[in-house]
N, C-alpha and C positions, 0 to 999 in steps of 0.2 A: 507351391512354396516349400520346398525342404533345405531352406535353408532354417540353420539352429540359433538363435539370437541371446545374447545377453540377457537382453532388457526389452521389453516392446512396453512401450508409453503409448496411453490413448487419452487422445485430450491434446489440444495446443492449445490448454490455457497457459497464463504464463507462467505460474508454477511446474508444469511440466515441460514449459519448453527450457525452463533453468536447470531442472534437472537433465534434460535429454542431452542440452549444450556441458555440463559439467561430467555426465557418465562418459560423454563422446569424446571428450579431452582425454579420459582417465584411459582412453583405449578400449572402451568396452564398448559392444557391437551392438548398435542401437537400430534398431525399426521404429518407429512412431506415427500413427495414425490418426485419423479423427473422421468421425459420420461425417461431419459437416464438410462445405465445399470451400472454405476459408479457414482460417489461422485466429485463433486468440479465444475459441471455444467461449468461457461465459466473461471473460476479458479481454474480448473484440472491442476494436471503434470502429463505430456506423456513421456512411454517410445516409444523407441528409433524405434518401428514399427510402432505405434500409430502417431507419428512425420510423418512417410514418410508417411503413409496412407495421413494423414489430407494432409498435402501439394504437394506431390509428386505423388497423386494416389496410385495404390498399392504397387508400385514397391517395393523392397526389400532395406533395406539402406545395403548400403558395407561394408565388411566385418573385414578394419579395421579400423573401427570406435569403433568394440569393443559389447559387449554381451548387447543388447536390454535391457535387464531388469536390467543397470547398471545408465539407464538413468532413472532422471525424470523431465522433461522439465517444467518447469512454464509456464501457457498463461499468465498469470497476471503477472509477476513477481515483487515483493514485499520486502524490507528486513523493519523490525520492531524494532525501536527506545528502545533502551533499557529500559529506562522510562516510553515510551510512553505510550498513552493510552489503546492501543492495547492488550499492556503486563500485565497492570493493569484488564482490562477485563478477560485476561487469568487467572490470579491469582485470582480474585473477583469470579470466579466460576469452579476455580482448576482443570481445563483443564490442567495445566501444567504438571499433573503427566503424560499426556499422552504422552509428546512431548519432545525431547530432542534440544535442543538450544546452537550454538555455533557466536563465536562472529566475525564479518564482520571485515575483515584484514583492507581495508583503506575506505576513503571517500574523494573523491578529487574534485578539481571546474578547469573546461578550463578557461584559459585566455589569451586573445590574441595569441591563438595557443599553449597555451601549457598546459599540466596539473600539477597541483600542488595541493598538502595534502590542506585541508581546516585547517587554524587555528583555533582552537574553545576556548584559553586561553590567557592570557596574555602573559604568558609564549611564547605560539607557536607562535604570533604574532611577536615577537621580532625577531623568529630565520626565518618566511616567507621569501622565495624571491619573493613575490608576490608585497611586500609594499617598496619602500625606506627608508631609516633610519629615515625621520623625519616623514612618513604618519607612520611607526611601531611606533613610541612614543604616537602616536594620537593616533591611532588603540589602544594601549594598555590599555591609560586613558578611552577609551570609553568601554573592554571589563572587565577592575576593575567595572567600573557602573556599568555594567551589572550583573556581579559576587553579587555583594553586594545588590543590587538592593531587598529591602524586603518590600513585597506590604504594610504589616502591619506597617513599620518603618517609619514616616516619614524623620528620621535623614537620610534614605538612599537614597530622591527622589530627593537630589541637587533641593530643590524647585519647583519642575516640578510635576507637574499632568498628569500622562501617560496614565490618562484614556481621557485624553483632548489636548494634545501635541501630534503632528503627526509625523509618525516615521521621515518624512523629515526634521521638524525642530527642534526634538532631537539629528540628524545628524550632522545636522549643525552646532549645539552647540560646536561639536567637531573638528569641518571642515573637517572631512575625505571628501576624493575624490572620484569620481563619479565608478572607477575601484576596492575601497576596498567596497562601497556600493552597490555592484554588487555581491562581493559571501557572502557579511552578509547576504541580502536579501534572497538571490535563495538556497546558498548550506550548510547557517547554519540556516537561521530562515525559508528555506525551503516555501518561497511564490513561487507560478507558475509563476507569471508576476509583471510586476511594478506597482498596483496599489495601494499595502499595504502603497507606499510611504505617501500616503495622508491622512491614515487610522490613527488612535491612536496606540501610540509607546505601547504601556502596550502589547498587541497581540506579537508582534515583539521580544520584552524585555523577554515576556514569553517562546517562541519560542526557543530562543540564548540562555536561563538558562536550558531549557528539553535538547537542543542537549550537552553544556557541561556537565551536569550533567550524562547524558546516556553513554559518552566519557569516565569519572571517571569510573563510575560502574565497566569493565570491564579490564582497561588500557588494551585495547588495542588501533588499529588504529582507527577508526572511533566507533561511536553511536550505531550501528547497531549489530541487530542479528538475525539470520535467523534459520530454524527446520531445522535441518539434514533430508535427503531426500525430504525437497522443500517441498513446501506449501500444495500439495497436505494432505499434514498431517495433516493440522488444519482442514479440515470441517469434518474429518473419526475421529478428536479428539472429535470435539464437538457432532459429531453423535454419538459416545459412552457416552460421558457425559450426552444427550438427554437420552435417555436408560436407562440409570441408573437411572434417574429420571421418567421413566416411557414413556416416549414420543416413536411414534410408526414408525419406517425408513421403505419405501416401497418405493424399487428403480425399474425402467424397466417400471412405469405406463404412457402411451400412452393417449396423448389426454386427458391432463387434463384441464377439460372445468370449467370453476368458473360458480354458479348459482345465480342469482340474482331474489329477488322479486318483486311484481310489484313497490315497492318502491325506487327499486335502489339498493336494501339493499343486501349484498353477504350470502348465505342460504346453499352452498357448495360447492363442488368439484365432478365433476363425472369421472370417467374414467374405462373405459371397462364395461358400463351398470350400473356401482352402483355409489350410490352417498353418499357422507360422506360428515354428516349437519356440519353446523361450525358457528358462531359467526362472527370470522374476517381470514382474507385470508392475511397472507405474500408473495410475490414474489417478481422475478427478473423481468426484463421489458420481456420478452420473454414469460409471461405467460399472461400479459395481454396485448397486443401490439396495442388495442386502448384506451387506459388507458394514454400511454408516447407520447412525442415529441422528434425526433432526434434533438439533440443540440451539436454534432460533429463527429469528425471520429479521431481516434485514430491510429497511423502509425508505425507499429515495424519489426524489422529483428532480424532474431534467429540466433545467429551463433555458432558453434562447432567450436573448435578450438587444436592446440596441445601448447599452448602457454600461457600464463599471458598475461594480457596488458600490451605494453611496458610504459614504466614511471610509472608505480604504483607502482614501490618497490617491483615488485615480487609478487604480491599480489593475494591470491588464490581466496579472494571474493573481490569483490568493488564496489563500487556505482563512478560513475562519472559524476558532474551534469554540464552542458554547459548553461548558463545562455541566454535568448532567446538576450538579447542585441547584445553578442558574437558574435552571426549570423545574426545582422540584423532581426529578427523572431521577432511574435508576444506572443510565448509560449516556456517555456523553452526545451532542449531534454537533456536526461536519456540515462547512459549508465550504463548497471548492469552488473559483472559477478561474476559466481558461477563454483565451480570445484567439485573435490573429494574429497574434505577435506568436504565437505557437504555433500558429499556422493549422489549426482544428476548427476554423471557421472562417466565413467572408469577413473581408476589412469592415469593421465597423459594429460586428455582431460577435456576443461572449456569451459563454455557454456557461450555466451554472450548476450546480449538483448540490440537494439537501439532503444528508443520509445520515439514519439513528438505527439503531438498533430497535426495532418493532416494539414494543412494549404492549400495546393494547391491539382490539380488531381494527383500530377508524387512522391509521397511519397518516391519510391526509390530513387528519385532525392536529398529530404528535408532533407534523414536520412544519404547521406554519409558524411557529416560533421564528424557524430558519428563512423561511418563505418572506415572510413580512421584513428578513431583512437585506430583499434583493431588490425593490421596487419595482418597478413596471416590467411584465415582462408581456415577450411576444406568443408563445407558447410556454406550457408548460405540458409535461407527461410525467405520472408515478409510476412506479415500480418495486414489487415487492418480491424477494426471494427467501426460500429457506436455506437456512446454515446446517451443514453434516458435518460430523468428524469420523472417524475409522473405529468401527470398536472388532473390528480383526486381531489377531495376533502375527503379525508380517514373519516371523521365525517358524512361523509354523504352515502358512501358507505362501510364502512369496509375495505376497500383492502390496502392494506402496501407495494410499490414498492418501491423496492432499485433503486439507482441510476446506470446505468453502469460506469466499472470502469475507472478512468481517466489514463492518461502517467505516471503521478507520479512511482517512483521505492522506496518506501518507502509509510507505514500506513494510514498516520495522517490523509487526506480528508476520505478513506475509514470508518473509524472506526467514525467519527465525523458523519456522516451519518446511521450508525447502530447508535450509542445511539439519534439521535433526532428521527430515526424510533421507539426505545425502548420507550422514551419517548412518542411519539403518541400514541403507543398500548395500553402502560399502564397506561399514567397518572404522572411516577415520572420517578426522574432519576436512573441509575447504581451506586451503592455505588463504588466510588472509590478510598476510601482511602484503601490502602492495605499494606502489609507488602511487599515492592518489590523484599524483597532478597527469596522469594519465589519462583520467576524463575530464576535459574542461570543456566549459556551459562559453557559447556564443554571447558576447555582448550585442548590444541593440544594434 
């Protein structure tokens, strides 16, 4: 290999395959590799052999659970903000011809044992059994704000500077209570923990306008929308996209060692005796693993099921977010499920996912909160990973580590992390004004 590369990316998780598809637009001459003999590194969907292998050894999965290649199991499991940034990326370098997109049945928030639709309007605030009649009139007045809320207007800021007013006492302006400030927070403006309290409302305000507005887009139940056949699709989209643009996919490569000069400086990539020179190196924390520091453990259970989650309306896909208060917990827990109507499982069978943030050693113990609210299942498997971030200095070495991925069952930290990596590489930012109706989600 003497040829000289831009950029050489290792890893096809999806992180890197977002950036390999965004360098390879900008005209920069990409190589990208991975040990592995498939696409989507620690953000692959497995089918339903692939499943037992990983967790079960090799044993065979039974028989009626249904045709293996019916399955495609998410590790990461993810659904994507209609709005959101994510989408905007997709469409900002037209990935989306490759992807088909259908739209997330509900989104719901626990509360005090029970689950209930998140309201995300004026309108659905009034009709919640979440809030009393006189916290729904509050609730209302505070979600017109929001609705209206136009950064450019000041007719629209009722006085207030949300670049300098903290979301706690933009709250309290309105006196909502401490149980409607609990699924504003976590299951519409979508914070992990309580800390945004103290942070500037504007974040918050911004937050509460993408998730209604995503809500609209689609009238359906929830914000969300997810690729038919499960995520696995995005990093095999954007490694088509790469290609097209000329960028060079070599999967199955073993031992990909990064070279550095005596400066520190990264000079390539070697694997199986040849070396391919490069400029700057993107990866996941798994290629350079004295490069990160573990900074958590992340705690999930996969369950197959023959059922919908009870209380969801029936609902073929949902997100259900349990706010970490709920549980006495330091971080929130996710409860995702996806069926056949996504086409990631046999007609009849819906996969679920329970994921926290690790807190203690006994994970099984942390996640049946979540567990207890899927009901019968047919299997079930945990799964525990740790979390890295880069404590490199990229100016000084070249090297581009993604962060591993968090509990989150939805984008927004993911994707906020790929463009401050895009930004490092290259100096500017993702144009992201886009025309949105550019991705639209399949009806039933």
């Amino acid at each position: 290999m003497d040829e000289e590369y831009d950029v050489i990316v290792l890893g096809t998780g999806l992180k890197e395959c977002i950036l390999s598809g965004l360098l390879s637009v900008d005209g920069l001459k990409v190589l990208h590799m991975d040990r592995n003999d498939y696409y989507g590194g620690e953000s692959s969907s497995l089918n339903l052999i692939q499943l037992w292998k990983r967790f079960r050894g090799d044993d065979k999965p039974p028989a009626h659970l249904g045709s293996s290649r019916d399955y495609n199991v998410d590790m990461i499991p993810k659904f994507m903000m209609a709005n959101g940034t994510l989408v905007r990326v997709l469409i900002h370098t037209d990935v989306t011809k490759y992807l088909s997109f259908k739209a997330v049945d509900g989104s719901y928030v626990y509360n005090k044992g029970k689950i209930h639709k998140v309201p995300a309007t004026d309108m659905e605030a009034l009709k919640s059994p979440l809030m009393g009649l006189f916290e729904k009139r509050r609730a209302r007045k505070f979600f017109i704000f929001v609705q209206d809320y136009d950064e450019s207007n000041p007719k629209t800021h009722e006085g207030m500077d949300l670049a300098r007013v903290t979301t706690k006492e933009l709250i309290a302006k309105y006196g909502l209570d401490d149980n409607t400030i609990d699924f504003i927070g976590h299951a519409l403006a979508l914070h992990r923990d309580d800390r945004y309290l103290d942070l500037p409302a504007l974040d918050t305000v911004k937050r509460m306008k993408l998730y209604a507005e995503s809500l609209a887009r689609f009238q359906g139940g929830s914000p969300y929308i997810y690729p038919l056949y499960g995520l696995g699709e995005l990093p095999q989209a954007f490694a088509r996209l790469s290609a097209v643009y000329g960028g060079t996919y070599m999967l199955n490569k073993p031992e990909c060692k990064v070279e550095f000069d005596d400066e520190g400086k990264v000079i390539g990539v070697t694997s199986e005796g040849e070396t391919a020179k490069c400029k700057k190196v993107v990866c996941d924390p798994s290629y350079l693993s004295n490069k990160v520091r573990k900074v958590g453990k992340v705690a999930r259970a996969i369950a197959i099921m023959s059922h919908t989650i009870p209380n969801t309306n029936d609902s073929h896909s949902v997100q259900i977010i349990i706010p970490q208060k709920q549980l006495g917990r330091r971080s929130d827990m996710y409860v995702f499920c996806c069926s056949y109507s996504h086409n990631v499982a046999p007609r009849g069978k819906f996969i679920a996912f329970v994921t926290t943030e690790a807190e203690t050693d006994h994970p099984e113990s942390e996640l049946k909160p979540g567990i207890d609210l899927l009901g019968a299942v047919d299997e079930i498997f945990f799964d525990t990973y740790d979390r890295y971030e880069p404590v490199n200095e990229p100016s000084l070495d070249n090297c581009f580590i993604s962060m591993s991925y968090d509990a989150t069952t939805h984008f927004e930290s993911t994707v906020v992390d790929v463009l401050n990596m895009y930004t490092m590489i290259t100096g500017k930012a993702v144009d992201l004004s886009v025309d949105l109706s550019a991705a639209s989600a399949a009806e039933e």
